[in-house]
C-alpha positions in Angstrom: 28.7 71.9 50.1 29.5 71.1 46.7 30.8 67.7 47.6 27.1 67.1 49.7 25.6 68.3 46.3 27.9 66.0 44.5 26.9 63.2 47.1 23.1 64.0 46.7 23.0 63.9 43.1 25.2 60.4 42.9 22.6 59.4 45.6 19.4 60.3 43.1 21.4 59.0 39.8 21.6 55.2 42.0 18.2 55.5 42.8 17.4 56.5 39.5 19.2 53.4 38.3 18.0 50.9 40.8 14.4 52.3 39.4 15.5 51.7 35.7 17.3 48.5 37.0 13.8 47.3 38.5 11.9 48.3 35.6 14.5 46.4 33.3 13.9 43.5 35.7 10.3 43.8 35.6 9.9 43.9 31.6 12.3 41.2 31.6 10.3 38.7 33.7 7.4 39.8 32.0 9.1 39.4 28.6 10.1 35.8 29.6 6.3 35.0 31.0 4.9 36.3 28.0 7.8 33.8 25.9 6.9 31.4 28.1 3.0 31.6 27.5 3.9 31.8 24.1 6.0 28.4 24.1 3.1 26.7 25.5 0.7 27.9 23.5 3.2 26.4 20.4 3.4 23.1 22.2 -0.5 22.9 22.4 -1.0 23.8 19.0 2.0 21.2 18.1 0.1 18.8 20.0 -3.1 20.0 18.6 -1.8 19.6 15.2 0.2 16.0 15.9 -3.2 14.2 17.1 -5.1 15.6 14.0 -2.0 14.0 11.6 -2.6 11.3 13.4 -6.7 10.9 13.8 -5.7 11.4 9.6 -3.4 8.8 9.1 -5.4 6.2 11.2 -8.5 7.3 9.2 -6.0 6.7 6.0 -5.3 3.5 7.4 -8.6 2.2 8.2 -10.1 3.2 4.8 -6.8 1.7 2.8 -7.9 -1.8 5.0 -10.9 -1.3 3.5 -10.2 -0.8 0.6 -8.2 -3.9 0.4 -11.0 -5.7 2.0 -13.2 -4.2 -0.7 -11.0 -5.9 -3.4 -10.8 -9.3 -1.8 -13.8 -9.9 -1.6 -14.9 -8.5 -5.1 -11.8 -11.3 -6.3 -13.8 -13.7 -4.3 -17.0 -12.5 -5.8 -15.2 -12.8 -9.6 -13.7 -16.3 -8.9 -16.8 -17.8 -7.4 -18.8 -16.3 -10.7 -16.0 -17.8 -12.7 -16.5 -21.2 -10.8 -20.1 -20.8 -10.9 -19.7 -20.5 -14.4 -17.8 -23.2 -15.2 -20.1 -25.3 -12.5 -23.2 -24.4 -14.5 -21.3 -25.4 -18.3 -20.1 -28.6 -16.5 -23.7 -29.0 -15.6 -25.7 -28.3 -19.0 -23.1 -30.2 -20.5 -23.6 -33.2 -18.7 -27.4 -32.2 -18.7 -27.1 -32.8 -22.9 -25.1 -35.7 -22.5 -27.9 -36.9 -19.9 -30.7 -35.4 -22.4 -29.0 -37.2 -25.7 -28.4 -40.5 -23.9 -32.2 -40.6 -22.8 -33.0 -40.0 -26.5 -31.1 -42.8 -27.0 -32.5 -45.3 -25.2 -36.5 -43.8 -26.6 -35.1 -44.1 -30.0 -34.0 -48.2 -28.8 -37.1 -49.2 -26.6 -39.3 -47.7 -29.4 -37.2 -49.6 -31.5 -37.9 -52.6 -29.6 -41.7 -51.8 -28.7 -42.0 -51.7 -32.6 -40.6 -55.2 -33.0 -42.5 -56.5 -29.9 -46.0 -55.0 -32.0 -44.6 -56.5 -35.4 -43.9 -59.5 -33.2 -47.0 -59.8 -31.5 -49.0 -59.0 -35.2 -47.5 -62.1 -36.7 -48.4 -64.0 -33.6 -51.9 -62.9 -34.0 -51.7 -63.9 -37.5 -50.5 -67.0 -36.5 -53.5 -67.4 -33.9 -55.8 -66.8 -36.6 -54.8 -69.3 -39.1 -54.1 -72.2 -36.4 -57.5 -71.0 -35.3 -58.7 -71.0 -38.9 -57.2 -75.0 -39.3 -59.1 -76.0 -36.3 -62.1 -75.1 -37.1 -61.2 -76.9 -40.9 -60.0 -80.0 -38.7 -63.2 -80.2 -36.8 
């Protein structure tokens, strides 16, 4: 009898320990689900986190094109004011040089239009006396 009692209790203990064995079994593939869902959640959040680095660095990107664009053409702007600058004192310059050599040339033809009137004047003159003569003569 005591070896039956022996036997039974043996018996319980292994069941007992196939139930904590279970149980361990159990917590441990719940323990690994729950890593699992846990791993995935830290790859989604990795990913999460990857595309907004990247969304920012393209944005980074785009804007620092910009900003180079911005600048050439503000250069372009600058050089074409400079050029227009230059084009407009190449063009009163020659506008004074235009302006002084039309002066010029009224000072001369009044110069000559004088002459032409002093000219004419002493031809008159002269009409009038040869005019004066022939009357005399006649």
């Amino acid at each position: 009898e005591a070896a039956e009692a022996a036997a039974e209790a043996a018996r319980r203990d292994r069941e007992v320990l196939v139930q904590c064995a279970k149980q361990l079994t159990a917590q441990v593939a719940a323990a690994r689900g729950d890593a699992e869902a846990a791993a995935a959640q830290l790859a989604g959040a990795r990913a999460e986190i990857c595309g907004r680095v990247a969304a920012a660095e393209a944005r980074a990107a785009e804007a620092e094109l910009g900003r180079r664009a911005a600048e050439g053409y503000a250069s372009d702007v600058e050089a074409r004011l400079c050029n227009g600058t230059k084009a407009e004192e190449v063009a009163t310059s020659d506008m004074r040089a235009r302006l002084a050599r039309g002066a010029a040339r009224e000072a001369e033809l009044e110069g000559e239009a004088e002459a032409a009137r002093a000219e004419a004047s002493g031809t008159r003159a002269a009409l009038v006396e040869a005019r004066a003569e022939l009357r005399a003569a006649r």
